[in-house]
N, C-alpha and C positions, 0 to 999 in steps of 0.2 A: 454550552456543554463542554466541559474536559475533556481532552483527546480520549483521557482513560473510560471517561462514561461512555461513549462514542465508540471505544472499541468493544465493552460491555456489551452494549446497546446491539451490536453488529452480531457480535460472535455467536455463529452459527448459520450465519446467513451465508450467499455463495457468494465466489471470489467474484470481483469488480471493484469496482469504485461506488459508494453508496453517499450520495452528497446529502449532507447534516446543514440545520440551517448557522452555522462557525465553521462549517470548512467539507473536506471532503474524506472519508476512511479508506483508503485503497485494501484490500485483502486479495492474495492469491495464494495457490496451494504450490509448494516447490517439494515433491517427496522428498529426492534424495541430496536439496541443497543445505548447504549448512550458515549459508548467508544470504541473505537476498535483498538490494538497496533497491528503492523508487528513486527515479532517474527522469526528470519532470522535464518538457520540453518546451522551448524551444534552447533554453538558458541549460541544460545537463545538467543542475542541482539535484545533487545524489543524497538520497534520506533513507538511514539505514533502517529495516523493517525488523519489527518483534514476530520472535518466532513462537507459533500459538502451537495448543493442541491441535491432531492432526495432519500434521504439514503445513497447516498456514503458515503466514506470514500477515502482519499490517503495521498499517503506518496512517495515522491521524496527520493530517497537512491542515492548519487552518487559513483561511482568509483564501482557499481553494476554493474554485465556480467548476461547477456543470461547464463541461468542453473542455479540459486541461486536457494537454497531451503528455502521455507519459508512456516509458517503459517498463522491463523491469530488468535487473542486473544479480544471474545465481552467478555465486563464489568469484566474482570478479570477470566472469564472462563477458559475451556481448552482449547487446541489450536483444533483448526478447519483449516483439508486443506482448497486450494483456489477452 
């Protein structure tokens, strides 16, 4: 599945991480942010999110497992868990 079917697929669902069997969709809602990166840990690999209807945000990661640690980072802040 393409990140974009995968964010298709998602949208409208609630914000998390929803593991696809190619990777994993991260989604969270940032009202009043105008940027928001996924911030994957333990390595801080910064991946900038598309910003959806709503106030989401997502970001398709593949070759992503069930258990990744990650953050999230509005308009260049600190990291914020999920």
């Amino acid at each position: 599945m393409t990140s974009q079917r995968a964010m298709e697929k998602h949208r409208g669902g609630s914000p998390g991480a929803a593991v696809q069997s190619d990777g994993v969709l991260f989604r969270t809602w940032a009202s009043k942010a105008t940027q928001v990166n996924l911030v994957l840990q333990p390595d801080g690999i910064s991946i900038p999110m598309q910003a959806c209807e709503g106030n989401f945000f997502e970001a398709f990661v593949p070759h992503c497992r069930a258990g990744c640690c990650y953050h999230f980072q509005l308009d260049g802040g600190g990291l914020v868990p999920d």
